[in-house]
Biopython code that builds the backbone (N, CA, C, O; Angstrom):
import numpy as np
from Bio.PDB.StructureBuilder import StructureBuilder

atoms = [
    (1, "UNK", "N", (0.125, 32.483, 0.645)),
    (1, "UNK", "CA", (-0.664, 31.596, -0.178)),
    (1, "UNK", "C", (-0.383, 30.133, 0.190)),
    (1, "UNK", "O", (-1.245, 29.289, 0.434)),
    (2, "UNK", "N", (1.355, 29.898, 0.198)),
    (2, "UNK", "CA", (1.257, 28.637, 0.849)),
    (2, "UNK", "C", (0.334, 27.933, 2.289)),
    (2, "UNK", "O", (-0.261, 26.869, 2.459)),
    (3, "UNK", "N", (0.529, 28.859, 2.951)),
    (3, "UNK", "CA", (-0.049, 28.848, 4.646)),
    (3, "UNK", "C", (-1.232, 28.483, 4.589)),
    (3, "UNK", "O", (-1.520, 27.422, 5.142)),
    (4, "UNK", "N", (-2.150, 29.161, 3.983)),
    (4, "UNK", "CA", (-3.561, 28.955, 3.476)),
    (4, "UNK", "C", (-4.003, 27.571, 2.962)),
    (4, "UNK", "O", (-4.874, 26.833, 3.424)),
    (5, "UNK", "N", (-2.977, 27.343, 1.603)),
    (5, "UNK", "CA", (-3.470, 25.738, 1.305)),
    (5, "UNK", "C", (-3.124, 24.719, 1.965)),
    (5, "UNK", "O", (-3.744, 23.656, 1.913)),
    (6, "UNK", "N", (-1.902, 24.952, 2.798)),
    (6, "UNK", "CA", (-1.614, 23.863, 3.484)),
    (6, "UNK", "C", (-2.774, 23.733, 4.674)),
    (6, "UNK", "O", (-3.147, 22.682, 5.197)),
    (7, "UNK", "N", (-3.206, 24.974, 4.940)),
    (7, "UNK", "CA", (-3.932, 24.716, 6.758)),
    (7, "UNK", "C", (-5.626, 24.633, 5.979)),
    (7, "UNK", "O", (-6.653, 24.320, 6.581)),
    (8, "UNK", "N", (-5.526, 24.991, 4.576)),
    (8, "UNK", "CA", (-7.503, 24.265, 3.558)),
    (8, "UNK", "C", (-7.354, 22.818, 3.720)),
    (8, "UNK", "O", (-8.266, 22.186, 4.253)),
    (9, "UNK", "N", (-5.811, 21.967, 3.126)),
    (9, "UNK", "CA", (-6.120, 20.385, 3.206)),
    (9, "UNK", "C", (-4.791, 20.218, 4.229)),
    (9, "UNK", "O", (-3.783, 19.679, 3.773)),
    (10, "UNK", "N", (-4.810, 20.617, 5.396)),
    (10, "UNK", "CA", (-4.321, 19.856, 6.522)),
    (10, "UNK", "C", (-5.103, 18.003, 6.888)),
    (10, "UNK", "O", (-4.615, 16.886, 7.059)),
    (11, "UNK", "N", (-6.194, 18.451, 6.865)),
    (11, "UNK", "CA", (-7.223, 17.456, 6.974)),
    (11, "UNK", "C", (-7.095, 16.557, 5.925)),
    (11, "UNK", "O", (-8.193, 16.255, 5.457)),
    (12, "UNK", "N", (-5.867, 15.862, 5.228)),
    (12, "UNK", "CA", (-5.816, 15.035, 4.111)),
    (12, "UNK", "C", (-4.387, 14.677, 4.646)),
    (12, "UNK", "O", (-4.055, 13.670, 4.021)),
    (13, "UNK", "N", (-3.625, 14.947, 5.305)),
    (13, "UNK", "CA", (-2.555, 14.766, 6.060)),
    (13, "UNK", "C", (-2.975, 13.587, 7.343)),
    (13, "UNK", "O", (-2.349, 12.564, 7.620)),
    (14, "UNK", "N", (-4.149, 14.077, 7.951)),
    (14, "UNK", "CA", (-4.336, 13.402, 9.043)),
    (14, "UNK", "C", (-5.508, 11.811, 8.495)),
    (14, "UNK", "O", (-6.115, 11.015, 9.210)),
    (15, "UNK", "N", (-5.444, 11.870, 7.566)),
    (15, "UNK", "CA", (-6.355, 10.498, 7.465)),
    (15, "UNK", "C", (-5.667, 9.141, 7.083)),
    (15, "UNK", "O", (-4.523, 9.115, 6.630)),
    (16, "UNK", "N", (-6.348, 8.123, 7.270)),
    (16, "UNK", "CA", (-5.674, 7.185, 7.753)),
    (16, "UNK", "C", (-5.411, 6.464, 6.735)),
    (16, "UNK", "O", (-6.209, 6.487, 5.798)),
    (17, "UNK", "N", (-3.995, 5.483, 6.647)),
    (17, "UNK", "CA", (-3.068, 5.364, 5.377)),
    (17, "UNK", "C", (-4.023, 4.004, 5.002)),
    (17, "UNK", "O", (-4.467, 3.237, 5.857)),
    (18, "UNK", "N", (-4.211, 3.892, 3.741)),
    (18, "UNK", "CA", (-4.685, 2.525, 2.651)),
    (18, "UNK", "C", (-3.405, 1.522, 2.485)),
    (18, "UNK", "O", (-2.236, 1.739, 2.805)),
    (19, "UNK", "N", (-4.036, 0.246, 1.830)),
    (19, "UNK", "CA", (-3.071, -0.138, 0.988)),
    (19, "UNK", "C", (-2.317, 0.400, -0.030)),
    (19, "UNK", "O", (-1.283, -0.022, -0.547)),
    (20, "UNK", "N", (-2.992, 1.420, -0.259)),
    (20, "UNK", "CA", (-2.081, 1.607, -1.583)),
    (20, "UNK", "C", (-1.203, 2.934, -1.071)),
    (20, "UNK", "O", (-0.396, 3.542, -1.774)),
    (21, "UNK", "N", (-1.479, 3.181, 0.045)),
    (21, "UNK", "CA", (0.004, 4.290, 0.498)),
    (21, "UNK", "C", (1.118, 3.437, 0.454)),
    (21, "UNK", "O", (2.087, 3.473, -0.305)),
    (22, "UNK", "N", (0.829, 2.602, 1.444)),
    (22, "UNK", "CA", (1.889, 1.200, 1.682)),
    (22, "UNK", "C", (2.434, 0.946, 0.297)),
    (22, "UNK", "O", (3.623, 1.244, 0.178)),
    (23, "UNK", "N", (1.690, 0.345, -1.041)),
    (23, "UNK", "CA", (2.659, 0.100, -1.806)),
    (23, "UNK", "C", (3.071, 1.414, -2.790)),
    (23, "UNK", "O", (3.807, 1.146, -3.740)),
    (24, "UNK", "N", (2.537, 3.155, -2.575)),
    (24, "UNK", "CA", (3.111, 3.880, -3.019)),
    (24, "UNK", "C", (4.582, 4.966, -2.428)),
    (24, "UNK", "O", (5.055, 6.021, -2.851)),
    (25, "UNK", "N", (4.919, 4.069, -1.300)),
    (25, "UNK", "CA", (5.774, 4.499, -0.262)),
    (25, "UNK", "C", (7.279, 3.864, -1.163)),
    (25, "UNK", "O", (7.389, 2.987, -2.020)),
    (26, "UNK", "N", (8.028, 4.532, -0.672)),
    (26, "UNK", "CA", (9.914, 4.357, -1.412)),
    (26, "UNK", "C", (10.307, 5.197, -0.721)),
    (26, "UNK", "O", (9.946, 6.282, -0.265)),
    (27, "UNK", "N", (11.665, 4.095, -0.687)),
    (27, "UNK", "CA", (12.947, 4.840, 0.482)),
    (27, "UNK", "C", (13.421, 6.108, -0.324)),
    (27, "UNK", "O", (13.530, 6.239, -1.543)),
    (28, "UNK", "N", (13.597, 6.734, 0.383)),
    (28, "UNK", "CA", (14.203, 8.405, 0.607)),
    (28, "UNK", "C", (15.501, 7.944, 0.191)),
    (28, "UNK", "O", (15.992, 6.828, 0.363)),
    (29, "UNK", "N", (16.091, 9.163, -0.499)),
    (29, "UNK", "CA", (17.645, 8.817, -1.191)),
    (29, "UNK", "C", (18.271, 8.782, 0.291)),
    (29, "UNK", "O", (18.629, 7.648, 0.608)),
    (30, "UNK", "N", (18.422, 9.479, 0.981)),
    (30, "UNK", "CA", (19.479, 9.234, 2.423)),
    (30, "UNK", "C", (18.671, 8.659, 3.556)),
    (30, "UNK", "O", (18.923, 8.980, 4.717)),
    (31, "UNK", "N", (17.862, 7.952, 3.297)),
    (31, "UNK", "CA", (17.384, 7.062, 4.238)),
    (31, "UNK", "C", (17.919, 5.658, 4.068)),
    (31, "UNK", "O", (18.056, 5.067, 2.997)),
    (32, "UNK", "N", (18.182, 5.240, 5.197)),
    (32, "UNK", "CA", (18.573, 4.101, 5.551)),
    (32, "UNK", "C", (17.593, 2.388, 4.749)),
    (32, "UNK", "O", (16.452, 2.325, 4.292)),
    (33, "UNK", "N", (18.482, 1.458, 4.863)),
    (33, "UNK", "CA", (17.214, 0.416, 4.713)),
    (33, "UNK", "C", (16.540, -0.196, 6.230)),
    (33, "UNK", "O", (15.612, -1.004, 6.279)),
    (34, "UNK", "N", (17.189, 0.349, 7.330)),
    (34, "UNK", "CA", (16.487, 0.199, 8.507)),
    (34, "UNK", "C", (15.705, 1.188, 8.687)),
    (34, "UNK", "O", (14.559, 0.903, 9.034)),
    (35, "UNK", "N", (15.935, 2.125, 8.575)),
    (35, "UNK", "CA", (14.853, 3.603, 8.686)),
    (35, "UNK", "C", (13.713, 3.260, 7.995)),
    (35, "UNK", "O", (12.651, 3.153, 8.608)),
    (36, "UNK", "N", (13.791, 3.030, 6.546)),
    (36, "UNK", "CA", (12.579, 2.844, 5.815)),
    (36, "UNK", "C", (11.719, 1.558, 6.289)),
    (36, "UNK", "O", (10.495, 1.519, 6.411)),
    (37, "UNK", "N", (12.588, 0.576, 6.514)),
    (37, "UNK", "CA", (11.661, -0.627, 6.989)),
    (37, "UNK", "C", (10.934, -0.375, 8.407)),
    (37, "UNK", "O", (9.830, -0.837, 8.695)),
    (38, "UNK", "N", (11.819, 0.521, 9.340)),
    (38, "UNK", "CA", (10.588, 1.336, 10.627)),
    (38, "UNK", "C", (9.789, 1.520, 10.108)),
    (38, "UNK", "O", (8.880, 0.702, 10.250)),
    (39, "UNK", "N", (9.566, 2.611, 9.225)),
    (39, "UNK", "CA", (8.860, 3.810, 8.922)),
    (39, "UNK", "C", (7.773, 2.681, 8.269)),
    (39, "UNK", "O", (6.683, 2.549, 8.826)),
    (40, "UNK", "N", (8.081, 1.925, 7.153)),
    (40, "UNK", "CA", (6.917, 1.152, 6.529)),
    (40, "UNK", "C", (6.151, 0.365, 7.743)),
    (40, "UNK", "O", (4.947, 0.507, 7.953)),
    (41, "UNK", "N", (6.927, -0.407, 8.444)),
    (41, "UNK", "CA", (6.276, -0.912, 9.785)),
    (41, "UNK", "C", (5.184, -0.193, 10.590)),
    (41, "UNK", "O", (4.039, -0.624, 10.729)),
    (42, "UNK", "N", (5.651, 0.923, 11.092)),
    (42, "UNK", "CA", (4.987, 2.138, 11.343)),
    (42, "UNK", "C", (3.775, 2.606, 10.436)),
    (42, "UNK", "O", (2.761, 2.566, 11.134)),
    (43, "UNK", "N", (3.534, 2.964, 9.362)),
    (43, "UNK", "CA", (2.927, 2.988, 8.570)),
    (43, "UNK", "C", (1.346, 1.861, 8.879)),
    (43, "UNK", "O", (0.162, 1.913, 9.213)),
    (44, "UNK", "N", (2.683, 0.718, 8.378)),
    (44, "UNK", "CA", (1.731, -0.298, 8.191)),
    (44, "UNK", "C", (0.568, -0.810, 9.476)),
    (44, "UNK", "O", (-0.559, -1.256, 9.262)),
    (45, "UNK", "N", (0.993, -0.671, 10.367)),
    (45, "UNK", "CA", (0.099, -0.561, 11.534)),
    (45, "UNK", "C", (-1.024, 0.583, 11.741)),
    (45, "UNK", "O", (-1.711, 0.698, 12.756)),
    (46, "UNK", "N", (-1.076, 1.250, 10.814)),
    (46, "UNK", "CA", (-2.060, 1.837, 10.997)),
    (46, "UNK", "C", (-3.211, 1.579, 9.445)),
    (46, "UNK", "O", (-4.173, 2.303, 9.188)),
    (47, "UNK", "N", (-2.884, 0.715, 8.847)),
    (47, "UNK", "CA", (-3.559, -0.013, 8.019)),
    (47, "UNK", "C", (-4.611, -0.751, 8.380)),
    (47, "UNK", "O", (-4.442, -1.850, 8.907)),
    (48, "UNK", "N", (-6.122, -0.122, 8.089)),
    (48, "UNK", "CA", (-6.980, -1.343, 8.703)),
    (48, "UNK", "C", (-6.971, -2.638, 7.998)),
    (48, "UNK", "O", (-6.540, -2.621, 6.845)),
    (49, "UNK", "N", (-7.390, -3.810, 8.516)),
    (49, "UNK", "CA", (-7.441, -5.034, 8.203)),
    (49, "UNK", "C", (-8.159, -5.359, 6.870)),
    (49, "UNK", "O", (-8.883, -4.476, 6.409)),
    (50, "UNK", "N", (-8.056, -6.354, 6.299)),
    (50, "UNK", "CA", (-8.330, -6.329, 5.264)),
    (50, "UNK", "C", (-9.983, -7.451, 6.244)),
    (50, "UNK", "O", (-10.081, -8.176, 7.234)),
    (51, "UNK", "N", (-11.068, -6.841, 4.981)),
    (51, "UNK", "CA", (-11.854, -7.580, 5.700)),
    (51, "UNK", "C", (-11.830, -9.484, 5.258)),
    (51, "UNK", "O", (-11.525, -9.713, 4.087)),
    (52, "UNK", "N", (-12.027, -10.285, 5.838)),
    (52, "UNK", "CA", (-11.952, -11.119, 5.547)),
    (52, "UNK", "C", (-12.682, -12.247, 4.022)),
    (52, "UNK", "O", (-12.226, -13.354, 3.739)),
    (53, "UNK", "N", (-13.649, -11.678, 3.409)),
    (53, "UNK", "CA", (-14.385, -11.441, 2.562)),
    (53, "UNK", "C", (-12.729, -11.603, 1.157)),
    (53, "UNK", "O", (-12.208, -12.444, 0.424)),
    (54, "UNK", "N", (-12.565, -10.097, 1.577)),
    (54, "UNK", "CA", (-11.545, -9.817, 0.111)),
    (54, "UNK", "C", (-10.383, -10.693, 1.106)),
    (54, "UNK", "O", (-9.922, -11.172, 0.071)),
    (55, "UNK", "N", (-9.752, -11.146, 1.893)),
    (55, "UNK", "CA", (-8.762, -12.059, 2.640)),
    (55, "UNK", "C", (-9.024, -13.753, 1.109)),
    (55, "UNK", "O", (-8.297, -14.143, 0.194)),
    (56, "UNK", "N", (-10.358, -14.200, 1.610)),
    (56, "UNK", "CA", (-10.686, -15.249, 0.805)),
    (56, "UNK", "C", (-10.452, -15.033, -0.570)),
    (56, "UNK", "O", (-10.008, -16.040, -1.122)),
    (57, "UNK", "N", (-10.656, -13.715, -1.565)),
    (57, "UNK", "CA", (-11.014, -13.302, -2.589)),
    (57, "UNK", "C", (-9.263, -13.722, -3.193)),
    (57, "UNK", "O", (-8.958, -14.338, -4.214)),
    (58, "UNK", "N", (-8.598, -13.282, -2.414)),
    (58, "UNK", "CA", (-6.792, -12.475, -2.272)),
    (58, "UNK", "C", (-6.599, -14.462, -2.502)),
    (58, "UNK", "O", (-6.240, -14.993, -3.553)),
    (59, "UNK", "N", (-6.898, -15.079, -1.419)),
    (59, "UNK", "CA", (-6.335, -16.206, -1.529)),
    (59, "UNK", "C", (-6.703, -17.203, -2.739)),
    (59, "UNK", "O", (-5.811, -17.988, -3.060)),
    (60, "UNK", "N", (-7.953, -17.262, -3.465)),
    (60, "UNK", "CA", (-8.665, -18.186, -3.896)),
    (60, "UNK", "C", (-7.821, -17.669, -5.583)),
    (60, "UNK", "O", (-7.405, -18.478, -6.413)),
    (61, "UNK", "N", (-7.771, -16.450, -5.686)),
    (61, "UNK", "CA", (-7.279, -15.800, -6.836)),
    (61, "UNK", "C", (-5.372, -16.018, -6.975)),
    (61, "UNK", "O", (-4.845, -16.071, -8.086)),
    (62, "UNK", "N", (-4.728, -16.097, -5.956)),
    (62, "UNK", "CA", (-3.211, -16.345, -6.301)),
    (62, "UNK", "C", (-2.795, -17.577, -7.118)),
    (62, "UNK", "O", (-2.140, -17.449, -8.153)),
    (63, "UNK", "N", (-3.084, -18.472, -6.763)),
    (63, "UNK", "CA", (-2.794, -20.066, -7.650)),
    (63, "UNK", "C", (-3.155, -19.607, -9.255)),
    (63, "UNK", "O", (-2.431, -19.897, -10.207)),
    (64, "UNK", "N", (-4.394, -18.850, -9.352)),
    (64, "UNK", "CA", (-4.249, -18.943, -10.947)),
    (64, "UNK", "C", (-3.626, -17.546, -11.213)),
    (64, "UNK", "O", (-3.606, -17.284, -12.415)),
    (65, "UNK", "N", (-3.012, -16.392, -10.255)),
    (65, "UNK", "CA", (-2.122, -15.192, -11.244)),
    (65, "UNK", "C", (-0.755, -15.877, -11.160)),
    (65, "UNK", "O", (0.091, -15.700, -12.036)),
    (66, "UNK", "N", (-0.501, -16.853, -9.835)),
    (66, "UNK", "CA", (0.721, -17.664, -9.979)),
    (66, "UNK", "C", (1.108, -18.377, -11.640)),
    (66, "UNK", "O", (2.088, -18.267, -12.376)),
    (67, "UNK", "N", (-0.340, -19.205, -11.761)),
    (67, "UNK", "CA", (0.109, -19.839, -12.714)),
    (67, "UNK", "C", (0.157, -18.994, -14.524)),
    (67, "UNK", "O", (0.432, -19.518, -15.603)),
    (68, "UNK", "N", (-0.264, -17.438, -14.176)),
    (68, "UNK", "CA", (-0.373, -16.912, -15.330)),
    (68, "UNK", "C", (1.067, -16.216, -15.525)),
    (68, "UNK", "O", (1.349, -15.586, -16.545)),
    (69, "UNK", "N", (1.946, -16.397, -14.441)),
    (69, "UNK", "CA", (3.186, -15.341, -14.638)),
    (69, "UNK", "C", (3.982, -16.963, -14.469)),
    (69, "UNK", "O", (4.915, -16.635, -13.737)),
    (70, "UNK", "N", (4.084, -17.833, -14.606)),
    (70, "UNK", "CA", (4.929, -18.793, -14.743)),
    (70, "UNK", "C", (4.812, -19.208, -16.389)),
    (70, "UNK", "O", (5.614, -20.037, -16.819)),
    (71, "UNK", "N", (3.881, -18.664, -17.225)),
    (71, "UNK", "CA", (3.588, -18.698, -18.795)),
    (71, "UNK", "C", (3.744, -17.635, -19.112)),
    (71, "UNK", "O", (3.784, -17.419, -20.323)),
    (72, "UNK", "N", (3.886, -16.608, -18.250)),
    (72, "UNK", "CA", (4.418, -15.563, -19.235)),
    (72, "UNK", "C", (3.556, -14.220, -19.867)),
    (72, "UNK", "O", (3.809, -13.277, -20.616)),
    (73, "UNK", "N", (1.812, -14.975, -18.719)),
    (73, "UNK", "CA", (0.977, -13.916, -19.580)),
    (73, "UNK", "C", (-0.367, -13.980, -18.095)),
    (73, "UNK", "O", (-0.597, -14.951, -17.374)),
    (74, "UNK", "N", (-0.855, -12.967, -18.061)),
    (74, "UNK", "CA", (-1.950, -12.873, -17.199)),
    (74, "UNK", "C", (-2.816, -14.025, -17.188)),
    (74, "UNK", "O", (-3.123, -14.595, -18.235)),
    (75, "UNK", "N", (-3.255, -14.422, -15.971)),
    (75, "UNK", "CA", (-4.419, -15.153, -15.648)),
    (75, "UNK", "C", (-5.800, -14.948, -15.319)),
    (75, "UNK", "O", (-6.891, -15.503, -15.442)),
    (76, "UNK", "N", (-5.357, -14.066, -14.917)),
    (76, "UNK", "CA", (-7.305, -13.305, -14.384)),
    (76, "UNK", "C", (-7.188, -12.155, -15.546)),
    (76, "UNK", "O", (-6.304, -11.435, -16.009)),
    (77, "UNK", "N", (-8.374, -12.359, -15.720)),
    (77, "UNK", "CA", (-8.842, -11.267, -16.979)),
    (77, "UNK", "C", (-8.856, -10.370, -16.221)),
    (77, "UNK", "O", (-8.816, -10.270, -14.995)),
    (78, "UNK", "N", (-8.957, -9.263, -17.578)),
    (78, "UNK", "CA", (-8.944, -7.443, -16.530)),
    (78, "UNK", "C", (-10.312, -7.061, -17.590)),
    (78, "UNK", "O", (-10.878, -5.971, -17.499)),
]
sb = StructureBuilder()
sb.init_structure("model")
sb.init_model(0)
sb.init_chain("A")
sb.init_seg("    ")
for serial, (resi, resn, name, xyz) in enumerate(atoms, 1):
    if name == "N":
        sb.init_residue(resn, " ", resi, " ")
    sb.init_atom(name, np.array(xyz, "f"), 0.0, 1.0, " ", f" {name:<3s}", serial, name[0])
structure = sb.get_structure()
């Protein structure tokens, strides 16, 4: 039964990592902090680019979540 589901979503193994693998990734209890920082490196190169669009979006938006966590409370509405 195992054999089966693993080789139904093999094909979810091989697709290509997001941002949010990157920030759902954590070091392994006996992994190193050089091992993990490879491995995230590694990882992270296979991250496509952010398109430049949300690049502008990312930048234009930090100054005011900056200035909402220096008061203590969100800046950009949710």
């Amino acid at each position: 039964m195992t054999k089966a589901f693993l080789a139904h979503f093999k094909y979810l193994m091989d697709l290509a990592p997001t941002r949010d693998t990157l920030t759902n990734m954590a070091r392994k209890p006996e992994e190193s902090l050089t091992a993990y920082g490879q491995r995230f490196r590694e990882v992270a190169l296979m991250v496509p680019r952010l398109p430049e669009r949300e690049v502008n979006s990312l930048f234009l938006l930090y100054p005011a979540f900056r200035g909402g966590q220096r008061c203590g409370r969100s800046a950009i509405p949710t």
